[in-house]
N, C-alpha and C positions, 0 to 999 in steps of 0.2 A: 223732741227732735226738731222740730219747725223752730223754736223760737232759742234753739239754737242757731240754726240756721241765718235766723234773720236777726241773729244781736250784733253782726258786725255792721249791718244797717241802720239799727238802733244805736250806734255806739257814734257811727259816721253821721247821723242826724242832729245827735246831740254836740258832736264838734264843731258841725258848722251855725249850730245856734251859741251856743258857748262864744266862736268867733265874734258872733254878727253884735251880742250882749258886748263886751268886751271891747269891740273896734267898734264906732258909729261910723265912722269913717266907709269903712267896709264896704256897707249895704250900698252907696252911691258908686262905688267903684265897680261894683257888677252891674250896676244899672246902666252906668257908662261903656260899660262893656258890651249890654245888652244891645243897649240905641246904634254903637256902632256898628257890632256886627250884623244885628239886625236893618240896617236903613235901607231901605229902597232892593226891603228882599225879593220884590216880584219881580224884579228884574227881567226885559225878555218873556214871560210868560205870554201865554202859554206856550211858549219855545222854549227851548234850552242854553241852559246859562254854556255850556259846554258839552261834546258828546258821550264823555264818561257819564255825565248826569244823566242823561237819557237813559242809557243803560243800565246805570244803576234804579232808576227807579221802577223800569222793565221788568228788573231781575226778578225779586219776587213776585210780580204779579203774572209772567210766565206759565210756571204750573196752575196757577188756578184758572186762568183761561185755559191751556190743554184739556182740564179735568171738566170743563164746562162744555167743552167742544165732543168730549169722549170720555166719558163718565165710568174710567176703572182703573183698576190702580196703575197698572203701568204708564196712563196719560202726567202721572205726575213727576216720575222718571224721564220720561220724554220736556216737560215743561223745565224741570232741574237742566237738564244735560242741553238743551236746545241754543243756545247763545254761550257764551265763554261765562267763565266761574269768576266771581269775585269776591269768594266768603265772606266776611261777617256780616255784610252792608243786608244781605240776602235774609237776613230774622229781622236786622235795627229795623230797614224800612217795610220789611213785611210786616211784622206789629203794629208799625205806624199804619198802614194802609188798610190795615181794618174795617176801620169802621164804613171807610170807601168803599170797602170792596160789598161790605155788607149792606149797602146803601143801594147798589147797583143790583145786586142779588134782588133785593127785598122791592127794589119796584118794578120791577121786571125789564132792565138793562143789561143783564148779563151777556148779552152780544158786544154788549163793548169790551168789556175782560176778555173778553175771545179774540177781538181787532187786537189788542193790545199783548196778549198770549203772541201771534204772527207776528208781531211787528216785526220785519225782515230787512235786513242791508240792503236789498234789492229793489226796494218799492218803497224810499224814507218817506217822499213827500204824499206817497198813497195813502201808505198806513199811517202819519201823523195825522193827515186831515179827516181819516178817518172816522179818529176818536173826536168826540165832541170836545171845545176848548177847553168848557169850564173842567172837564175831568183830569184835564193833562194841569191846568192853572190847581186846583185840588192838591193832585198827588204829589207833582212837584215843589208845590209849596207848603205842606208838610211837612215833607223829606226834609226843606230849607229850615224850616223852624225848628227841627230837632240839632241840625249842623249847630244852630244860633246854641242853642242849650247848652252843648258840647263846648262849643268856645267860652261861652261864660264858667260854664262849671275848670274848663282848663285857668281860667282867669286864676278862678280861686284856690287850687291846689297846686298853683304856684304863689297863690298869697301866703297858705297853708309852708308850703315847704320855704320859703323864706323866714317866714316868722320861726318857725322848727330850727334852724339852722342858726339864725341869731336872734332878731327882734319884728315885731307888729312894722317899724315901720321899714326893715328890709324886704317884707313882704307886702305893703302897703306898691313899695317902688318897682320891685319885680314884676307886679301885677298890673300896674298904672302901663308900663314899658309893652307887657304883653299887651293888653288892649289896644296899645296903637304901632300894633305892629300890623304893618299893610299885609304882609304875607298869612298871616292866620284873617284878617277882615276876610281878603279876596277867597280863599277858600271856604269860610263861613259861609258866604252868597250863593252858595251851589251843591249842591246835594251828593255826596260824596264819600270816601272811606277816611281823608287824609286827618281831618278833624276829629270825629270818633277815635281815630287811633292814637290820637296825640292825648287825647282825655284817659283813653286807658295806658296808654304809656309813662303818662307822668304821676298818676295813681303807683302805677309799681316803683318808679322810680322815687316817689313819697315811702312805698313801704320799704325799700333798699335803705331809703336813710334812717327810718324807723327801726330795722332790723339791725344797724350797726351799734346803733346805741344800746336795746333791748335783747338782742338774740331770739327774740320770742320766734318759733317755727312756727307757727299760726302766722305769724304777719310775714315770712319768707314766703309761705304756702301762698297766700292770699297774694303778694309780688307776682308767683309764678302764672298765679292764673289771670291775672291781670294783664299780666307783661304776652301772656301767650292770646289773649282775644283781640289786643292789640296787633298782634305778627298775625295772626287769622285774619285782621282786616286789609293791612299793609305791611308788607315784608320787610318793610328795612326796619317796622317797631321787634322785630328780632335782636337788637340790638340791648335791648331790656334785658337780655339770657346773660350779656358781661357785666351790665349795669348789678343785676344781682351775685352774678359770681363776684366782681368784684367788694360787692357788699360783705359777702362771706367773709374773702380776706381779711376785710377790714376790720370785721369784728373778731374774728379770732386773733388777731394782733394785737386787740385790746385786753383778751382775754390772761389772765393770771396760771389757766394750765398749763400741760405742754404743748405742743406744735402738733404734736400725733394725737393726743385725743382733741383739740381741734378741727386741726383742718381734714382728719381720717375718721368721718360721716357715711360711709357707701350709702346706707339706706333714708338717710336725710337727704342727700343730694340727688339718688336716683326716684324719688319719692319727688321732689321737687320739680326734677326735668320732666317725669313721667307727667304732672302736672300741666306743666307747660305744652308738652306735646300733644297730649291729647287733645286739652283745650283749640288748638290749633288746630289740628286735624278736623274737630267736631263743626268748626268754623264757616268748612264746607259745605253744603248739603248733598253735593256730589257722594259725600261717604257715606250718608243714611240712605240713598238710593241706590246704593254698591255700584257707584261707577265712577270710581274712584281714578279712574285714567284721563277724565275730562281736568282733573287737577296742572294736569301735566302744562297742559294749555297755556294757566295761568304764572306756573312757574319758566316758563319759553319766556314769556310775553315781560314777564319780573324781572328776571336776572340776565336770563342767557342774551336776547336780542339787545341787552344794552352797548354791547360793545360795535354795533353799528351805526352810522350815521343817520340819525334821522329828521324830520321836517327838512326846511329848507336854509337851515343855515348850519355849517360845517365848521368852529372852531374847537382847540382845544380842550381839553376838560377843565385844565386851570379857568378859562373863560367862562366856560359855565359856571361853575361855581362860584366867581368873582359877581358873575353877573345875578345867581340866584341868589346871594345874600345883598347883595347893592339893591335889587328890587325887591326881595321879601323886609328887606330892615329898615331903608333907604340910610343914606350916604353918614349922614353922623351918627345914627345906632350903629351902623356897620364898624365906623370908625370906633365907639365906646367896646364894641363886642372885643374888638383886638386888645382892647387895654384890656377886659373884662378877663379873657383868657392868659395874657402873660400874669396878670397878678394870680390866677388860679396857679400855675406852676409852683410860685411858690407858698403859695395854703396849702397845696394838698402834700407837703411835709409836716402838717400840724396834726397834731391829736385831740382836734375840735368837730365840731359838727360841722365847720366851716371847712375844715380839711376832707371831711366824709363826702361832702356834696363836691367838692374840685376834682377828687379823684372821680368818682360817680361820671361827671360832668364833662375829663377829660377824654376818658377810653371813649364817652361812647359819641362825640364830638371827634375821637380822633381813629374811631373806627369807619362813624361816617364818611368822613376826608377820603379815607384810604379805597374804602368800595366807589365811591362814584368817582376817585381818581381814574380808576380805572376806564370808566363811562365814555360812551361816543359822544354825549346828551347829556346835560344835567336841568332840569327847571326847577323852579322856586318851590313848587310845591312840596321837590323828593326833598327840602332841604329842612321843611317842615317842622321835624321833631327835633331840630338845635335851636330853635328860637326859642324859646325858653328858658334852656337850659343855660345861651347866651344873658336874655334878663337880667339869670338869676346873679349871676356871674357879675355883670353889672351893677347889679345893686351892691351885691358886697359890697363890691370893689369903692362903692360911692358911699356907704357908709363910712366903711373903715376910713375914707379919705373925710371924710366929715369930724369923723374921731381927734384926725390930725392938725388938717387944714380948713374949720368949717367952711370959712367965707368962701375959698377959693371951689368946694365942694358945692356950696349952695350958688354957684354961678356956674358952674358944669354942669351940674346939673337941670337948673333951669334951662340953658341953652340945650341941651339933648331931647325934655320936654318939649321945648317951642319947635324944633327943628323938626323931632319926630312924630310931633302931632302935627304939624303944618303939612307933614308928607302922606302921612295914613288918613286926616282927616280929607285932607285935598284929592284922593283917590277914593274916598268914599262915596264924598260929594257927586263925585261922575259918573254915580252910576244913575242918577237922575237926568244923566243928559248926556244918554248913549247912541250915540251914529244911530245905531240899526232900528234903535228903542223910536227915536225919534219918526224915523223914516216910516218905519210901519204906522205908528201914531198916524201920520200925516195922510199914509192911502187910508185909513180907519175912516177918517174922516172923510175923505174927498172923494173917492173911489166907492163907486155903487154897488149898491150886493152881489149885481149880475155883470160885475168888470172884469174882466180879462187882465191879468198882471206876467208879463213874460218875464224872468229872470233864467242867468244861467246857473244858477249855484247848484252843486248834486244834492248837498245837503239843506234841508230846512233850517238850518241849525245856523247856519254861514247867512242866512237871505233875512232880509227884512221884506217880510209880508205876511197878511194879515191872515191869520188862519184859517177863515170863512171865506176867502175869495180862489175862483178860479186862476189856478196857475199853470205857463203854458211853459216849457222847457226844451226848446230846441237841441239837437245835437249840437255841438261846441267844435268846432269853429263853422265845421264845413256849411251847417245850415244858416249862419248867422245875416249874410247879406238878403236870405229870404224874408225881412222882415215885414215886407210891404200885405204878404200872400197871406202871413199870419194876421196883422191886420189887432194885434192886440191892444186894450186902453190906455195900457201905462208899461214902462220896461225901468227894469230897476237892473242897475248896476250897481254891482259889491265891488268891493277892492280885489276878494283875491283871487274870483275867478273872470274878470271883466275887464278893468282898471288896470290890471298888470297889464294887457295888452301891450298897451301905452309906453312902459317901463324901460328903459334900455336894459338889455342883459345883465349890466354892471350892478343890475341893483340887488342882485345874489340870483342863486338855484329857484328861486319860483319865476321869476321874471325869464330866465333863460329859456324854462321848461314849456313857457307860454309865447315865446319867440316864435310867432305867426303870421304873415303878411294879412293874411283873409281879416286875423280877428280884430289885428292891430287896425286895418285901413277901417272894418266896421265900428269899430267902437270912435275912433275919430270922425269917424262920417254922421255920424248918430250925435256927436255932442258938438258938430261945428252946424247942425239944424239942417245944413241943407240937403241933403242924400235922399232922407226919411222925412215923414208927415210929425215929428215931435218935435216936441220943445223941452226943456229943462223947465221942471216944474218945482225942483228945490233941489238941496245939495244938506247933507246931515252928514256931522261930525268933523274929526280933525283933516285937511285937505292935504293928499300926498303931495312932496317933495317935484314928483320925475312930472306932475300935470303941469308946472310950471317951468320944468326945463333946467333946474336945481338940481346940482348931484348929488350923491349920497353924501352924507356926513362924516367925517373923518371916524374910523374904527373905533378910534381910544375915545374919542366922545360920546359916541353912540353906547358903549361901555359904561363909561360915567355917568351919561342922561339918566341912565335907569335908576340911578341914587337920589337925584334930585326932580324926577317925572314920573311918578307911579302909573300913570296908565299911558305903557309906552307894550310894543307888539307883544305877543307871548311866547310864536311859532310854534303851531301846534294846538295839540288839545286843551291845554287851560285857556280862558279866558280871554275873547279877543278882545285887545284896546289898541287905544291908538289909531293910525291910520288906518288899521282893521276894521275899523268900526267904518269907515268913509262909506257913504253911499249918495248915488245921485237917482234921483226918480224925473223919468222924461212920460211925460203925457201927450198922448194923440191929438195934435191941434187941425188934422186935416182930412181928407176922404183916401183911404186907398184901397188897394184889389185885394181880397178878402176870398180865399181859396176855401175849398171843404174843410183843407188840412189846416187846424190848427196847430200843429208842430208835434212833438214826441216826445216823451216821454225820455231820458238815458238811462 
């Protein structure tokens, strides 16, 4: 029974040694793959690269501080249900955090899994300071190393499903493409579900194209439950469920019987879906602790709230999407992707493997399209599971034109490599010299154990400061000209709760919402020296536009920039770059009245 069990492990072990024998090539290409998506992964630490990250890595450790805190079963139901559901992320990184969690146990730290069980909306910069650095730099950097896994391993089961579909080196090119795809790097760098999902979704969608050629139900079976711990981690990898129906099609059109014993399976395809659902279902842990209603939560937050506007910038959905493939691809992969897809239209008339992967390739590219058509919002990340399948599409496309046209193929080619590595590598490179990275570095050093750092940001997440130092956090706006009373060492301003002040309205919905005389005249009084006892003590990262009296940039540009400027804003929860990153650090150069009250807490 077990070694049943574990032969399709043996079977996938052996394939990708068989590869690695086969292509020498290969083995350099996931190394490449490695260095990129892995460079400069502490990024932030021990902060968070984003606050989905935080959360996610929360998730499981949840329950076992409830159960440390209150040692019986129901403490574990309460740790499950206590924060919002994000299935599968809730076993990958709870496995990983193991050996942490047993490190903390076994020397007697378990008060900290307890801090970390609360961690609360309500008190971020409490309960992050709480926990000691190294354990947060620990867990989140773990978490990071298995994302990196995840992308290399997707590297290769698109080397895998290229070479399948034609040759070694259309999979060689598919794979080289993915690697320097900026949008799968930047999610690599953060601990997350989007990557994981994309690993087990292109898994099924390798047995989709396996199962048209073979028919085998063992490797349909195996799609389903692949394709279904993928949608348990991220919702739109549901999309896997047509990817294999339309696999079905395909292969019974291949097939010599009739149409009705065929495509008329009841118990193969409900056998199948049953697969897939369940899987999904189990995804949650919400269901093993019967409280299966906190799910709901997760399905609001997924589907239903999309069709509102959200962050602070308000364009159509065509725009979003324009712009999350212009930033996840940049500007000439984006351009090859268009060619990549009209030459799929017409493949996927052919009765090839190269026809099986177009169709595959189209529905679920042209399901995507149609769901976040709908969207108030689209970013790079939801756009995630078509880069790939773009690649692969690419590569064809660039063989077959090789076939034709070499010379003219091997200068398109080369130009899409230069261009697209010039783009992914040039955004990689920055994550060693990030505004916020920077700015904290700088108090690390200069800034005494026992300094005082006032910043306004709610979140730690948004602030560049050092995790060991006292932080003082005024109400916003109304306490801000109290500065003298508080009497802090160093006051840091972030871009996006400080620096907007400054902004004229025109510069969108966050600059409007922060249209304040109080914070606007304090934050200018504070950086023209003379109001306050400080001085500007440095300035870290790219400098906004409105501090120089520059207007905004023309729309359609700002559009385009993101094709050829990979670390440009994100709005929102992924990844801030760009002017986001802007910080200025001013230091106490003089004596002032220094009250009991050191400021509050928001």
């Amino acid at each position: 029974m077990l070694r049943s069990l574990w032969a399709p492990v043996d079977r996938a072990k052996s394939q990708v040694l068989d590869d690695l024998r086969a292509d020498p090539q290969l083995r350099y290409l996931l190394l490449f793959a490695a260095v990129l998506a892995g460079f400069w992964l502490w990024h932030r630490l021990p902060n968070f690269a984003t606050r989905d990250e935080r959360w996610r890595v929360l998730d499981p450790i949840q329950p076992v501080g409830f159960l440390l805190e209150d040692f019986r079963i129901e403490s574990i139901r309460d740790g499950v249900t206590y924060w919002r559901s994000y299935g599968g992320t809730f076993y990958l990184y709870g496995l990983v955090f193991v050996p942490i969690v047993a490190f903390l146990i076994g020397t007697g730290d378990s008060s900290v899994l307890v801090e970390m069980g609360n961690y609360a909306i309500g008190d971020l910069w409490g309960d992050w300071q709480a926990v000691p650095g190294w354990v947060w730099t620990a867990t989140v950097l773990a978490a990071r190393v298995v994302n990196v896994l995840f992308a290399v391993g997707s590297v290769y089961v698109i080397y895998r499903l290229g070479t399948t579909v034609r040759d070694r080196a259309t999979g060689r090119l598919a794979a080289l493409l993915l690697s320097l795809t900026w949008g799968l790097l930047v999610l690599a760098h953060e601990a997350g579900e989007d990557v994981p999902a994309l690993f087990f979704f292109l898994l099924a969608v390798y047995l989709a194209v396996e199962y048209v050629e073979t028919g085998s139900r063992r490797t349909f079976f195996w799609g389903c439950l692949f394709g279904g711990f993928a949608t348990g981690l991220k919702f739109n990898a549901g999309v896997s469920a047509l990817v294999l129906g339309v696999a079905y099609l395909s292969h019974a059109r291949q097939t010599d019987a009739s149409w009705r014993e065929t495509l008329v399976q009841p118990r193969f395809l409900v056998t199948g879906a049953a697969i897939g659902a369940v899987t999904i279902g189990l995804s949650y842990p919400q269901l093993l602790v019967f409280a299966p209603e906190y799910i709901g939560g997760r399905l609001s937050r997924g589907v239903a709230s999309k069709g509102d506007p959200h962050g602070w910038l308000v364009q159509p959905s065509w725009w979003w999407l324009v712009r999350g493939y212009l930033n996840g691809l940049g500007l000439p992969f984006a351009v090859a992707s268009v060619g990549g897809v009209l030459g799929s239209l017409a493949w996927a008339r052919e009765s090839s493997r190269v026809g099986d992967l177009s169709r595959l390739s189209l529905i679920a590219l042209g399901v995507t399209l149609l769901v976040y058509s709908r969207w108030a919002y689209v970013r790079t990340h939801h756009l995630l599971l078509t880069f790939p399948l773009l690649a692969l599409l690419v590569a064809v496309g660039s063989r077959r034109l090789q076939d034709r046209r070499p010379r003219v193929a091997t200068v398109l080619v080369g130009l899409l490599l230069v261009s697209t590595g010039a783009y992914a590598i040039g955004g990689d490179l920055g994550y060693a010299a990030q505004g916020r990275d920077q700015a904290t570095q700088w108090l690390d050093n200069h800034a005494p154990p026992n300094a005082t750092i006032e910043t306004y940001a709610r979140d730690p997440q948004d602030a560049a400061v050092p995790h060991d130092r006292t932080v003082v956090k005024p109400p916003v706006p109304e306490e801000l000209p109290a500065l003298t009373s508080r009497c802090p060492d160093y006051v840091v301003l972030n871009y996006h709760r400080s620096l907007l002040f400054l902004a004229p309205e025109s510069y969108g919905m966050r600059a409007g919402s922060l249209s304040d005389p109080t914070g606007k005249e304090y934050v200018r009084d504070l950086l023209d020296e003379d109001e306050y006892p400080y001085e500007t003590a440095g300035k870290f990262g790219r400098r906004p536009r409105f501090l120089d009296g520059k207007p905004p940039r023309d729309p359609w540009w700002r559009l385009l920039r993101v094709g050829v400027q990979p670390r440009t804003i994100q709005y929102g929860d992924p990844q801030d770059m760009g002017v986001d990153q802007y910080t200025i650090v001013l230091e106490r150069s003089g004596a002032c009245e220094k009250s009991t009250s050191s400021g509050t807490s928001e």
